[in-house]
C-alpha atoms as a printed R data frame, in Angstrom:
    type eleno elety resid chain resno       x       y       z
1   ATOM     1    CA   UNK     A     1   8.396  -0.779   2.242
2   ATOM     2    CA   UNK     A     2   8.838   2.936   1.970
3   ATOM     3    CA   UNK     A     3   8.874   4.453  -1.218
4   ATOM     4    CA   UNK     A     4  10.724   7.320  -2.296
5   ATOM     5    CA   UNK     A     5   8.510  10.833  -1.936
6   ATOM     6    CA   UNK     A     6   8.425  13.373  -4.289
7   ATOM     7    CA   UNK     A     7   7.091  16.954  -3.828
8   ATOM     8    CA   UNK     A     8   3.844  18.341  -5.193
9   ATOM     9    CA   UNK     A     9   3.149  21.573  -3.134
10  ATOM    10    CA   UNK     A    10  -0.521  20.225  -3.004
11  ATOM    11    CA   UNK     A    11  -1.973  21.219   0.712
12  ATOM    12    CA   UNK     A    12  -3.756  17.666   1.106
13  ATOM    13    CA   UNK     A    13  -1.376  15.376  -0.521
14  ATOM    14    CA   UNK     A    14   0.528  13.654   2.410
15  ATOM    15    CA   UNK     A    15   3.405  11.236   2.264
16  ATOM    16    CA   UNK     A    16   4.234   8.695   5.227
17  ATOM    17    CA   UNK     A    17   7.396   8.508   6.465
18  ATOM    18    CA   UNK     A    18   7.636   5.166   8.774
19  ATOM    19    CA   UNK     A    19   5.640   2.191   8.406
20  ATOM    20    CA   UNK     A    20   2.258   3.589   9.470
21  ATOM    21    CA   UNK     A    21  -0.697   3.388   7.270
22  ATOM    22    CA   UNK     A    22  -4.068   6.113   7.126
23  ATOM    23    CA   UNK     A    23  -7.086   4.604   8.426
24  ATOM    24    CA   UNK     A    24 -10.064   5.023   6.206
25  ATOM    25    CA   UNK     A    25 -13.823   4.168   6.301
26  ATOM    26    CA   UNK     A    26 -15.199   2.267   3.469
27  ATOM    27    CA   UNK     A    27 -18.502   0.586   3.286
28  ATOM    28    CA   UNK     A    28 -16.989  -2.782   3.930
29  ATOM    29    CA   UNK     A    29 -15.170  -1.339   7.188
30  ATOM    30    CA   UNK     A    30 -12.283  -0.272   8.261
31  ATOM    31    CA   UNK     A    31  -9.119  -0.473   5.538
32  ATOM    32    CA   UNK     A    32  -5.617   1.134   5.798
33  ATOM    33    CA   UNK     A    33  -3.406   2.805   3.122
34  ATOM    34    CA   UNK     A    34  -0.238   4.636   2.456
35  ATOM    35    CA   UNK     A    35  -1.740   6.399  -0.811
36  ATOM    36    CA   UNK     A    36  -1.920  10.006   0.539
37  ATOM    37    CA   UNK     A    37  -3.705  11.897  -2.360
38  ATOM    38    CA   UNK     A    38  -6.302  13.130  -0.153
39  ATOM    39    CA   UNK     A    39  -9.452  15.719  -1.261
40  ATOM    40    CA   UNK     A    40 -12.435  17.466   0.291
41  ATOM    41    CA   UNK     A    41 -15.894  16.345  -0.735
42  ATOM    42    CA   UNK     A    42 -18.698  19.360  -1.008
43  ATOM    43    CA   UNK     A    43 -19.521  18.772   2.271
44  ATOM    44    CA   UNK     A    44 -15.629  19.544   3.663
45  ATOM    45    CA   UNK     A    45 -15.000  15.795   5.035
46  ATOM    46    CA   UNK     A    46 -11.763  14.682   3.982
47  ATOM    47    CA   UNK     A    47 -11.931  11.778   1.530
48  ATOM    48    CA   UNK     A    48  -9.376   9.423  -0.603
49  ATOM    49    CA   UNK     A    49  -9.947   9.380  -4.178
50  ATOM    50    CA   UNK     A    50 -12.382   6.421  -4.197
51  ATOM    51    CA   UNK     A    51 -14.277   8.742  -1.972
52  ATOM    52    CA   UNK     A    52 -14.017   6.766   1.246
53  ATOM    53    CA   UNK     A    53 -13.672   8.936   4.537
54  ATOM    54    CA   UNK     A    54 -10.634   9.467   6.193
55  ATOM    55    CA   UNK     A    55 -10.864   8.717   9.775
56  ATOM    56    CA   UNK     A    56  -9.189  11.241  12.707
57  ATOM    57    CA   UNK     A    57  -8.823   9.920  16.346
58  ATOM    58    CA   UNK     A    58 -12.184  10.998  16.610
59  ATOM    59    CA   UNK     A    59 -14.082   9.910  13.790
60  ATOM    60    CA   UNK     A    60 -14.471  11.168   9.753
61  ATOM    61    CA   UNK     A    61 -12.229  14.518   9.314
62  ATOM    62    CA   UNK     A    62 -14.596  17.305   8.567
63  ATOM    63    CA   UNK     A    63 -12.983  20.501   7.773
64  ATOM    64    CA   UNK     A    64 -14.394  23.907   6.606
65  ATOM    65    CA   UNK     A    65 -14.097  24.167   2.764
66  ATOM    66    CA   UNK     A    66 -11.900  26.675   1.373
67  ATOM    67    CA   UNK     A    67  -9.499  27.592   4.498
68  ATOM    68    CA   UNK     A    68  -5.488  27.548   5.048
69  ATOM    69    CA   UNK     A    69  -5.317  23.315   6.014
70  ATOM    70    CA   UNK     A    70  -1.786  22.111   7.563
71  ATOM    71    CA   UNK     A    71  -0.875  19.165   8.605
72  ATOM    72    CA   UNK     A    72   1.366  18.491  10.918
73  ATOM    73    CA   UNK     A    73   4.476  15.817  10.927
74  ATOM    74    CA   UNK     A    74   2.902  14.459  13.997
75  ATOM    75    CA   UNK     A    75  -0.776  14.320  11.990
76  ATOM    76    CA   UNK     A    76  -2.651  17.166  13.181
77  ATOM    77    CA   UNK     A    77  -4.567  18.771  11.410
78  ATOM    78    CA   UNK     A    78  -5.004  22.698  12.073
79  ATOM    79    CA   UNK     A    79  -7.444  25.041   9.971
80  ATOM    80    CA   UNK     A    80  -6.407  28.740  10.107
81  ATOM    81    CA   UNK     A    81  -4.072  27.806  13.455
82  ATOM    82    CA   UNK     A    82  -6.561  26.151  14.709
83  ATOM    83    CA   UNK     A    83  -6.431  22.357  16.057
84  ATOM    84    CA   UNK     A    84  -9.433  20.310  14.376
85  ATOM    85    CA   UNK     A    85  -8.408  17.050  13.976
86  ATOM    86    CA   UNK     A    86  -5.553  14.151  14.197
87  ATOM    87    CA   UNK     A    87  -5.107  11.760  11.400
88  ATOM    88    CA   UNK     A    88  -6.188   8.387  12.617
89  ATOM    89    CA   UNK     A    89  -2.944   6.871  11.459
90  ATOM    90    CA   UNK     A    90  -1.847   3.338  12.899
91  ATOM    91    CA   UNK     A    91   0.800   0.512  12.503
92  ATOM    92    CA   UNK     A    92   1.096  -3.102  12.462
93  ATOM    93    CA   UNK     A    93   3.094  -5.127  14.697
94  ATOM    94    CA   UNK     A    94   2.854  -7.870  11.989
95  ATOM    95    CA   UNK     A    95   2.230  -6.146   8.854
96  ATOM    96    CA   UNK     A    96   2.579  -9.578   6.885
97  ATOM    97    CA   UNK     A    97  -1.188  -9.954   7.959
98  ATOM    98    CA   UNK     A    98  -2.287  -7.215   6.207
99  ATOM    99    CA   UNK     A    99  -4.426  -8.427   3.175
100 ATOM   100    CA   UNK     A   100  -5.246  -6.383  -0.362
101 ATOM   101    CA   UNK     A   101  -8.305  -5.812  -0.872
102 ATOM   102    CA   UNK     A   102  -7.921  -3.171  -3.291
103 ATOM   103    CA   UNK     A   103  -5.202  -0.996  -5.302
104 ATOM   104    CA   UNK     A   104  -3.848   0.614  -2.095
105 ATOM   105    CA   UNK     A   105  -6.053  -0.197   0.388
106 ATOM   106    CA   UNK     A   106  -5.141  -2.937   2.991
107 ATOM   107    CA   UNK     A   107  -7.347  -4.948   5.506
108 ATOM   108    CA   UNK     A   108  -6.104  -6.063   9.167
109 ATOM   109    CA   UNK     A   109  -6.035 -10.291   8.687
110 ATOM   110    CA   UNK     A   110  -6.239 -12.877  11.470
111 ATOM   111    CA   UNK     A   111  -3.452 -11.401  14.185
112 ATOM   112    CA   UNK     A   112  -3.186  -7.562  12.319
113 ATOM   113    CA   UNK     A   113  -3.784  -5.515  15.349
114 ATOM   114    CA   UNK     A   114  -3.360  -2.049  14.532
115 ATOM   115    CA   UNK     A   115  -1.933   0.133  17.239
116 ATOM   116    CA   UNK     A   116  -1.564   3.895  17.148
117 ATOM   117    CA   UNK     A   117   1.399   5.331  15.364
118 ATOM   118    CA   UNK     A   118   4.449   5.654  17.229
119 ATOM   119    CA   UNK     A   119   7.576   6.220  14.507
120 ATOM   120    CA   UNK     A   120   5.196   7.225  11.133
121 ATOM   121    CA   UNK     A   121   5.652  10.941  10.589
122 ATOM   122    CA   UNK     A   122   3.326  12.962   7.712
123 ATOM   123    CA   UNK     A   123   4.472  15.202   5.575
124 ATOM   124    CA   UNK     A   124   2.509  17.701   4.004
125 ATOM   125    CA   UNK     A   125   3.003  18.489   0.277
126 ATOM   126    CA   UNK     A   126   4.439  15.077  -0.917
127 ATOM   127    CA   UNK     A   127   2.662  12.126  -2.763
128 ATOM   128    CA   UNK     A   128   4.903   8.102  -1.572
129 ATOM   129    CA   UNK     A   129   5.819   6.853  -4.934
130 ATOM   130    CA   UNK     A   130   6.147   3.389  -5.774
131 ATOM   131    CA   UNK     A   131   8.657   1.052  -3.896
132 ATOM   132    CA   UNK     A   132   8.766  -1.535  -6.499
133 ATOM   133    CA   UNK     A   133  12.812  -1.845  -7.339
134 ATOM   134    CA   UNK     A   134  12.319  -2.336 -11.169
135 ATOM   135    CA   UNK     A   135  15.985  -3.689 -12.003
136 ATOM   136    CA   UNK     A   136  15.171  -6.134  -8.876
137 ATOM   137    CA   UNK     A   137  11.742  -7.395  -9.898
138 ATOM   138    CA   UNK     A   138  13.544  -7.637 -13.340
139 ATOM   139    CA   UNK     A   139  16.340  -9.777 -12.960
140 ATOM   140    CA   UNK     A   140  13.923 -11.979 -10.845
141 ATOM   141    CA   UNK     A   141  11.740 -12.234 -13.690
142 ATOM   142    CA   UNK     A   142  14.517 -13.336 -15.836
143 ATOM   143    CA   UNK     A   143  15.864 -15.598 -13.615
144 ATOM   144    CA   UNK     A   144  12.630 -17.464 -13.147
145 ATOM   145    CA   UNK     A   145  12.440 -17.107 -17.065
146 ATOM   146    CA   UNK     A   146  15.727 -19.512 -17.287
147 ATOM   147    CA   UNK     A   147  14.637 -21.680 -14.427
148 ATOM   148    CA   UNK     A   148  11.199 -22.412 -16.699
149 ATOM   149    CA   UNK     A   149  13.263 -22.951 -19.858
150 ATOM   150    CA   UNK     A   150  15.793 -25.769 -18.227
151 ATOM   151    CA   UNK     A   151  12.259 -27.256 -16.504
152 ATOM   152    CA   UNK     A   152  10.775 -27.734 -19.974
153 ATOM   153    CA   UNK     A   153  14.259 -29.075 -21.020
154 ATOM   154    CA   UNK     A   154  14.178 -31.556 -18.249
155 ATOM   155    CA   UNK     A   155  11.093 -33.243 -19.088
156 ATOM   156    CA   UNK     A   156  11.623 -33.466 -23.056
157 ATOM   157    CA   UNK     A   157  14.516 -35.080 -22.562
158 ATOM   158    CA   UNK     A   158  13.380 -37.269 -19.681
159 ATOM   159    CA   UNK     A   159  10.409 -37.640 -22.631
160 ATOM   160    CA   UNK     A   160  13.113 -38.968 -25.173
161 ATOM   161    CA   UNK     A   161  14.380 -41.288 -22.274
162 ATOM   162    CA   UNK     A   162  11.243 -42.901 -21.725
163 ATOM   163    CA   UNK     A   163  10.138 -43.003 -25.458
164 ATOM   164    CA   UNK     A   164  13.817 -44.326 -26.409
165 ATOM   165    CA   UNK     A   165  13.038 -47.603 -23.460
166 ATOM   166    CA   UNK     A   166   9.551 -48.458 -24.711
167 ATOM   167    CA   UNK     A   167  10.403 -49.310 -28.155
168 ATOM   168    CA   UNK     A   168  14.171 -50.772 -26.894
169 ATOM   169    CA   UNK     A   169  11.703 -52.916 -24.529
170 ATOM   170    CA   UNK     A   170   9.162 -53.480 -27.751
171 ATOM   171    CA   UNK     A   171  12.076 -55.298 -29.994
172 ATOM   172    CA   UNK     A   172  12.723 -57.683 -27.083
């Protein structure tokens, strides 16, 4: 789900808003992500924090180092006014086949045919923060908690049952 964004004024930190996901290279393939914390290398490609390249329509971004980088809502990326790339970025018709393979990066599973984006919109300057609903996951915890607690009850009493009929059935 979407988290909430928050603003950091940082040119390459993007936030997506829809349910698209960045495509990025890593030496086991192609994985997808949401985390938009994005740098330069040395050599001006555009990389995650792991250091995996992040792929444009075309292949790897490389930008020039140094120079005035927007990107657009739509994921374009312009250097100085100037078109260079489009974020590669792509959704999931089922994205319950998505698999983790890492701390935000995703692989496609069996029937996870990603399709280019047609709701996700970027936007520049703003980090996705997490959409974990603490009081939620909470309350769930505590419930399951209880539910544990009367288990365990259940089978020492059951226990006592069974204990109480062997030595009834031992006097007979």
């Amino acid at each position: 789900g979407q988290g909430p964004m928050r603003n950091t004024n940082r040119p390459l930190d993007i936030a997506l808003s829809g349910p698209g996901f960045l495509e990025v290279q890593t030496p086991a393939g192609a994985r997808y992500t949401r985390a938009g914390r994005l740098h330069q290398n040395q050599a001006g490609m555009l990389v995650t924090p792991e250091g995996h390249a992040v792929m444009g329509e075309d292949g790897p971004i490389q930008l020039p180092v140094g120079d005035d980088i927007v990107i657009t809502e739509r994921g374009e990326v312009l250097v100085d006014g100037e078109g260079r790339a489009r974020l590669a970025i792509v959704e999931f018709g089922n994205p319950d086949a998505l698999m983790r393979v890492g701390g935000t990066a995703f692989a496609a599973g069996d029937g996870a045919l990603p399709q280019a984006s047609a709701e996700t919109r970027v936007r520049q300057g703003y980090l996705e923060g997490s959409n974990v609903d603490m009081s939620q996951d909470m309350a769930s915890l505590i419930a399951v908690q209880r539910l544990y607690q009367l288990a365990q009850r259940m089978t020492l009493a059951q226990d006592e049952v069974l204990n109480q009929t062997v030595n009834e059935l031992a006097k007979i």
